[in-house]
C-alpha positions as CSV (number, residue, x, y, z in Angstrom):
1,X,9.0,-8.3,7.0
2,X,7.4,-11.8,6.7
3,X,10.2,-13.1,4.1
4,X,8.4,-16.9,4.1
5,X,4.5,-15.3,3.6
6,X,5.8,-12.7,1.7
7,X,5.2,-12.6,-2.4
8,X,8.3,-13.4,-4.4
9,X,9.3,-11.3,-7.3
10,X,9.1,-14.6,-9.3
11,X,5.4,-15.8,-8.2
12,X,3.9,-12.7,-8.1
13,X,5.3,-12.6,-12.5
14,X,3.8,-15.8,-12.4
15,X,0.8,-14.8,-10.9
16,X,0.2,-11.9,-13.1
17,X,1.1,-14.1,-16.1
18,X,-1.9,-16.7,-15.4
19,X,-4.3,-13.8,-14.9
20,X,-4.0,-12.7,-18.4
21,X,-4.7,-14.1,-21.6
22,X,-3.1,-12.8,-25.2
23,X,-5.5,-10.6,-26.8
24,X,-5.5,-8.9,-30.0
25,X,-6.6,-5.3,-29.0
26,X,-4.2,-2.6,-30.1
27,X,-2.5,-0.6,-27.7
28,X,-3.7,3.0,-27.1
29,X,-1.5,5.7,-28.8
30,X,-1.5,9.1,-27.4
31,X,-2.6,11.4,-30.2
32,X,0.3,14.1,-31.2
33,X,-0.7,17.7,-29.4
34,X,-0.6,21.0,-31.5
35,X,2.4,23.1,-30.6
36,X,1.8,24.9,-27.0
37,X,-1.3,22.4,-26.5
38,X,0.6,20.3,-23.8
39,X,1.5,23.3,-21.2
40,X,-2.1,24.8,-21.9
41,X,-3.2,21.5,-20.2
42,X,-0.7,21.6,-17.6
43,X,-2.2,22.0,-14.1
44,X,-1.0,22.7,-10.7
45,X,-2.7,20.7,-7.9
46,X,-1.6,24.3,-6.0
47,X,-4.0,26.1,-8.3
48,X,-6.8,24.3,-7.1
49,X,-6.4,24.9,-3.4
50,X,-4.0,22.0,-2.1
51,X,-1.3,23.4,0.6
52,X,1.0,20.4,0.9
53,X,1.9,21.4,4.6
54,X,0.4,18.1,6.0
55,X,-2.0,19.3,7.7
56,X,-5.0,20.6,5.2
57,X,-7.1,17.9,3.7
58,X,-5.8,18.4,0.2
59,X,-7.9,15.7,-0.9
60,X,-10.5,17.6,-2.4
61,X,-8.4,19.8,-4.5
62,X,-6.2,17.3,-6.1
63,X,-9.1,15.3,-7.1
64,X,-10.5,18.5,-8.3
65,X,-7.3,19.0,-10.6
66,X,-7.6,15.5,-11.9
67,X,-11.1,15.9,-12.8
68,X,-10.2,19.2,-14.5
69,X,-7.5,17.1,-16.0
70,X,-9.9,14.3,-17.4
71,X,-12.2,16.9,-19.0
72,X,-9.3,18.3,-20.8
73,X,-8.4,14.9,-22.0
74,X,-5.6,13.5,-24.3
75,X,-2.2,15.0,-23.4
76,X,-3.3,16.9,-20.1
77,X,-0.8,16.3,-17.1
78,X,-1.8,17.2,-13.2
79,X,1.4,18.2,-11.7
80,X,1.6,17.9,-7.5
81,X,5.0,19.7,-6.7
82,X,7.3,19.0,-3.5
83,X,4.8,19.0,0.0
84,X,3.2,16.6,2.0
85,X,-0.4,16.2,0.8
86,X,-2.8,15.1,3.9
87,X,-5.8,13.3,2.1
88,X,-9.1,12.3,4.1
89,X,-11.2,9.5,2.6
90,X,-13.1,10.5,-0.3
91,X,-15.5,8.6,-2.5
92,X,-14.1,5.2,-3.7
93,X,-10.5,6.2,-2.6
94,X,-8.4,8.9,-1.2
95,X,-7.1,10.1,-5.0
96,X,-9.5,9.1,-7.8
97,X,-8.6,9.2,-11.1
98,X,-11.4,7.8,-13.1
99,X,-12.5,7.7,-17.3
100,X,-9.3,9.5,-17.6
101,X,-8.2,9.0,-21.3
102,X,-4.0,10.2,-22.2
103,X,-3.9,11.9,-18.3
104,X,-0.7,11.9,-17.1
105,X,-0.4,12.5,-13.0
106,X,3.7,13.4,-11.8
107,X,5.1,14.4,-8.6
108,X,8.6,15.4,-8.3
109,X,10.9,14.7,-5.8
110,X,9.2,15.1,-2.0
111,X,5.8,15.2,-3.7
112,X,4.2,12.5,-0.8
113,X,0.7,11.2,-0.4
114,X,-0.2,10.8,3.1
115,X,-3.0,8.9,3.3
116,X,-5.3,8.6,6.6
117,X,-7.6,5.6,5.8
118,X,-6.2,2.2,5.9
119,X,-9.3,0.6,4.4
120,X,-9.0,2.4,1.4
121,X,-6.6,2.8,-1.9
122,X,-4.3,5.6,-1.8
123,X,-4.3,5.9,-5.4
124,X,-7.4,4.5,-7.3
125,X,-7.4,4.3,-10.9
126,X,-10.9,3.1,-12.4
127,X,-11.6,2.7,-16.2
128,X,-8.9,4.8,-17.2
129,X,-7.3,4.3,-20.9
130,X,-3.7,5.1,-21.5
131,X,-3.3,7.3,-18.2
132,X,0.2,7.6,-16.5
133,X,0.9,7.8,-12.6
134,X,4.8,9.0,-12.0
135,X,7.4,10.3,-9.0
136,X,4.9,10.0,-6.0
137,X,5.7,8.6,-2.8
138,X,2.3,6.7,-1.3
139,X,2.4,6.9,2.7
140,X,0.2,5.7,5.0
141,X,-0.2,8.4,8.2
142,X,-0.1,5.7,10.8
143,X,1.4,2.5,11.3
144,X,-0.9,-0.7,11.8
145,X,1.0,-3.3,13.7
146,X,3.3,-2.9,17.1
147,X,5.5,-5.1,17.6
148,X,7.9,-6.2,20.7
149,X,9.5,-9.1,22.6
150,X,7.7,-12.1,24.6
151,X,9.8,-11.6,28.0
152,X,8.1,-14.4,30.0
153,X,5.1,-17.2,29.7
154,X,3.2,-18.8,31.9
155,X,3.7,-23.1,31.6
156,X,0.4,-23.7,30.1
157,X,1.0,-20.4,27.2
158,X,-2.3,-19.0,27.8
159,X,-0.9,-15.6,29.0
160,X,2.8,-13.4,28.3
161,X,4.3,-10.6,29.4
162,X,5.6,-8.6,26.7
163,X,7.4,-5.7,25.9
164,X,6.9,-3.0,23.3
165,X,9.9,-1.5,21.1
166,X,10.8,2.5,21.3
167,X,9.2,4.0,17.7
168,X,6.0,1.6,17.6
169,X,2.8,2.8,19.2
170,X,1.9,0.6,22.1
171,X,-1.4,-2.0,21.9
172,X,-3.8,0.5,23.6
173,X,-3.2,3.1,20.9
174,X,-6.8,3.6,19.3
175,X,-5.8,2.8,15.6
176,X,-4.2,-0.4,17.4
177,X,-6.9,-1.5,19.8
178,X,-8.8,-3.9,17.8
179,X,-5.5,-6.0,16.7
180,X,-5.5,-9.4,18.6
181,X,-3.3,-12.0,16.6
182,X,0.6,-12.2,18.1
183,X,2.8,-13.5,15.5
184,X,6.5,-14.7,16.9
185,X,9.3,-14.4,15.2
186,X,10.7,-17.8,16.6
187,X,12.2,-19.7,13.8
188,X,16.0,-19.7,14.1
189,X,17.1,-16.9,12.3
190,X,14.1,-15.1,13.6
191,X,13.7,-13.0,10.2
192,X,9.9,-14.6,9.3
193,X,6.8,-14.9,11.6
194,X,6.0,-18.2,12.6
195,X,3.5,-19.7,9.3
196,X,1.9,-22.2,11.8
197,X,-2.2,-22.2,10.9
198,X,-3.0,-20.5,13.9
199,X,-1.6,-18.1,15.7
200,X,-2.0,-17.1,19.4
201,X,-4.8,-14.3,20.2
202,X,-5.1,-11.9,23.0
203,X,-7.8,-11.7,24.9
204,X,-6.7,-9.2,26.8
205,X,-4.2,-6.6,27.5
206,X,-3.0,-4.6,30.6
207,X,-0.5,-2.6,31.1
208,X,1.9,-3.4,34.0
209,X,4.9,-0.5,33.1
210,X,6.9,1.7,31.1
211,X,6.2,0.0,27.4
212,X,5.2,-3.4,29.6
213,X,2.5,-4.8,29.0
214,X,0.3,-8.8,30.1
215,X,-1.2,-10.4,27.6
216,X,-4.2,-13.1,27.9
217,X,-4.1,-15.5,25.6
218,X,-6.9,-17.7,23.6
219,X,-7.4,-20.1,21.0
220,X,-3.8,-21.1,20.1
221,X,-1.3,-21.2,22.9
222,X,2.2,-19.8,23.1
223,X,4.7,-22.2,22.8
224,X,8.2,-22.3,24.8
225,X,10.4,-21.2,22.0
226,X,8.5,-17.7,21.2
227,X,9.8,-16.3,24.8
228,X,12.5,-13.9,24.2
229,X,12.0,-13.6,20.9
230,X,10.2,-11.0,18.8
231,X,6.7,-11.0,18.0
232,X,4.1,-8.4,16.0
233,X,0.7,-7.9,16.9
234,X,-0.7,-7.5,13.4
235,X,-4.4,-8.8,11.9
236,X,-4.6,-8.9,7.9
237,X,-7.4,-6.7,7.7
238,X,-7.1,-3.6,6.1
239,X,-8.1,-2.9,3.0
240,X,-5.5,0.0,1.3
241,X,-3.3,-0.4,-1.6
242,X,-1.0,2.0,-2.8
243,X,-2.2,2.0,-6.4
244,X,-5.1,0.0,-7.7
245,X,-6.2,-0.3,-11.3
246,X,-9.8,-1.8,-12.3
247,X,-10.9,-2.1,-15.8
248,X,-8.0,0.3,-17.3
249,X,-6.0,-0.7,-20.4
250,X,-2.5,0.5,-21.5
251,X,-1.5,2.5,-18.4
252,X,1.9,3.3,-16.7
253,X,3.0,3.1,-12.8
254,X,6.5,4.8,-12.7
255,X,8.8,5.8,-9.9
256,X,6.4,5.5,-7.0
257,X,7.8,4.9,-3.7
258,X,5.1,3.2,-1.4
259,X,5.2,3.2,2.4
260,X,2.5,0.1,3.4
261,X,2.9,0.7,7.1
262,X,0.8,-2.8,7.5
263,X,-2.4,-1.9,5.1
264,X,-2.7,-4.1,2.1
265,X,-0.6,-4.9,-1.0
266,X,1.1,-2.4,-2.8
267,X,-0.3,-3.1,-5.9
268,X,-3.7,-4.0,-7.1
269,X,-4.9,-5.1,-10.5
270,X,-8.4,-6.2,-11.6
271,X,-10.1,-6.7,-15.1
272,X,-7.1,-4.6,-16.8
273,X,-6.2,-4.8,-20.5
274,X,-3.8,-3.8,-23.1
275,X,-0.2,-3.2,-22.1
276,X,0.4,-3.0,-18.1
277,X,4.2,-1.0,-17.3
278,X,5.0,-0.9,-13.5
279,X,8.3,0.2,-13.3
280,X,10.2,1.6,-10.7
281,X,8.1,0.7,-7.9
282,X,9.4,0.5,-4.5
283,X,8.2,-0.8,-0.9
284,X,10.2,0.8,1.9
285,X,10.3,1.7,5.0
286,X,9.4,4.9,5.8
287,X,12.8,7.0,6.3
288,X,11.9,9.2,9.5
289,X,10.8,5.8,11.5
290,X,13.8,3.7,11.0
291,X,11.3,0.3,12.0
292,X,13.1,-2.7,12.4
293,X,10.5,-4.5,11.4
294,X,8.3,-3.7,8.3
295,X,4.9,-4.6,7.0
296,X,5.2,-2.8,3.4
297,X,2.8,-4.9,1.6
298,X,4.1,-6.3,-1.9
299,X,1.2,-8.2,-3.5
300,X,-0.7,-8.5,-6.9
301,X,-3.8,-9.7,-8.0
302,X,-5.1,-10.1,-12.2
303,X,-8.9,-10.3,-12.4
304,X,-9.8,-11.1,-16.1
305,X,-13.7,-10.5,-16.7
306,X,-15.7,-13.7,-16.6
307,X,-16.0,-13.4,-20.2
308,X,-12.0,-12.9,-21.0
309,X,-13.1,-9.7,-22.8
310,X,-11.0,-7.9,-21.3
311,X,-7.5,-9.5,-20.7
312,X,-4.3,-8.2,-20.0
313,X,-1.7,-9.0,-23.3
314,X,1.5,-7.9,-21.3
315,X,2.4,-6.5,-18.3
316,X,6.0,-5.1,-17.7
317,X,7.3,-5.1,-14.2
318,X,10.2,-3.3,-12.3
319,X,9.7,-3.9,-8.3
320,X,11.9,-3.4,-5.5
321,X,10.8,-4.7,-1.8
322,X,12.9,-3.7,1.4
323,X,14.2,-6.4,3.9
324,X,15.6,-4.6,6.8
């Protein structure tokens, strides 16, 4: 992981903090439920056709569950049991949860997300009032980087000969073919990516042997001191977040485990108000892989409207980011 690029847990508070100005708005209250109300609006995501075998595209049911769920509204709760839930791109993002008012959506332990887009949210909440999100693990179903070592340069750094690590998919991959900035790990404890303004781009890339590949270089050369060191090939350029929230006030993010895999930030808040709670939320690498090196994306963003009618009052944060 880019420790040096990477967010701290201090700036991105401080971040959050000057995107949101005190407002005065009351907080949204969940009104109290008859007796028996809150498992009449209990739904399974199971009900409405999802498999959670990782291989149906369980997309459209869970959203259908959710939608269900909104209609019911105050005090409803869509419940996705243990499974692996393979979700196609669908309108806006892979789960939508939108004009939801006191919706709660929980997973329990091994409930997982697996999303197949990288350019879009996993979990997308749009104008949603008091609506809580809790004990999900967010994947991504690929991984967008490779990374390696530079075994040898030529003198004036324009091309390399690299090789790939065992568990990353190597540059030829389809979901990898467009990537063309090399970033080397060559500071001296070799735990960040080199922060230079440019970094070097391949041009091209041939194969010469088992996980061996040549590299042509352009723009910004390789310098002597990335050979034998690590390196990613990685572009910024994917648009997915685990969760994003746009225009929603008083909401919760609780115990959700998010699995980047190179895509975008983790988080992503715009134009929210009221009371913010992210608690509990982790970036990790994904357990079956075991990379040595992750992208997990840890970011935030607090868009107030250009009005400030809409601000955020307070936002309560609990984050945990992996370094391997």
């Amino acid at each position: 992981m880019n420790t040096r690029d990477s967010i701290t847990r201090r700036s991105f508070l401080g971040r959050l903090a000057a995107g949101g100005a005190m407002a005065a708005a009351a907080p949204y209250i969940l009104p109290s439920q008859p007796a028996g109300a809150a498992e009449a609006k209990r739904l399974d995501v199971r009900t409405f056709g999802a498999k959670g075998d990782g291989a149906a595209n369980d997309a459209p049911a869970i959203n259908r569950a959710i939608a269900e769920g909104v209609r019911l509204g105050p005090g409803a709760t869509v419940f996705i049991p243990k499974g692996r839930y393979r979700l196609d791109r669908s309108s806006g993002g892979h789960v939508n949860i939108n004009d939801a008012r006191g919706l709660a959506v929980v997973g329990e332990p091994g409930s997982v997300l697996l999303a197949t887009d990288p350019n879009d949210s996993i979990v997308r909440l749009s104008k949603c009032t008091g609506t809580t999100l809790k004990g999900l693990t967010l994947e991504q179903e690929k991984t967008y980087f490779t990374q390696g070592t530079v075994e040898a340069m030529a003198a004036d750094g324009k091309s390399c000969d690299v090789s790939i690590d065992k568990r990353y998919d190597e540059p030829d991959a389809p979901h990898l073919a467009a990537l063309r900035t090399l970033r080397s790990f060559s500071y001296s404890d070799t735990t960040s990516y080199r922060q230079d303004r440019w970094w070097p781009t391949v041009k091209t890339r041939t194969r010469t042997g088992d996980r061996q590949w040549h590299f042509e270089i352009e723009g910004w050369a390789l310098t002597k001191n990335m050979v034998k060191k690590p390196f990613i090939l990685w572009d910024d350029k994917h648009g997915s977040h685990g969760v994003s929230l746009e225009s929603c006030q008083d909401c919760v993010i609780e115990d959700v485990t998010y699995y980047g895999r190179g895509t975008n930030a983790g988080l992503f808040l715009m134009r929210c108000s009221g009371t913010t709670t992210i608690r509990g939320y982790r970036n990790l690498t994904p357990p079956r892989t075991r990379l040595p090196t992750i992208l997990a994306g840890m970011a935030g963003s607090v868009s107030p409207s250009p009005d400030h009618s809409r601000t955020c009052r307070k936002m309560v944060l609990s984050l945990h980011v992996e370094t391997p």
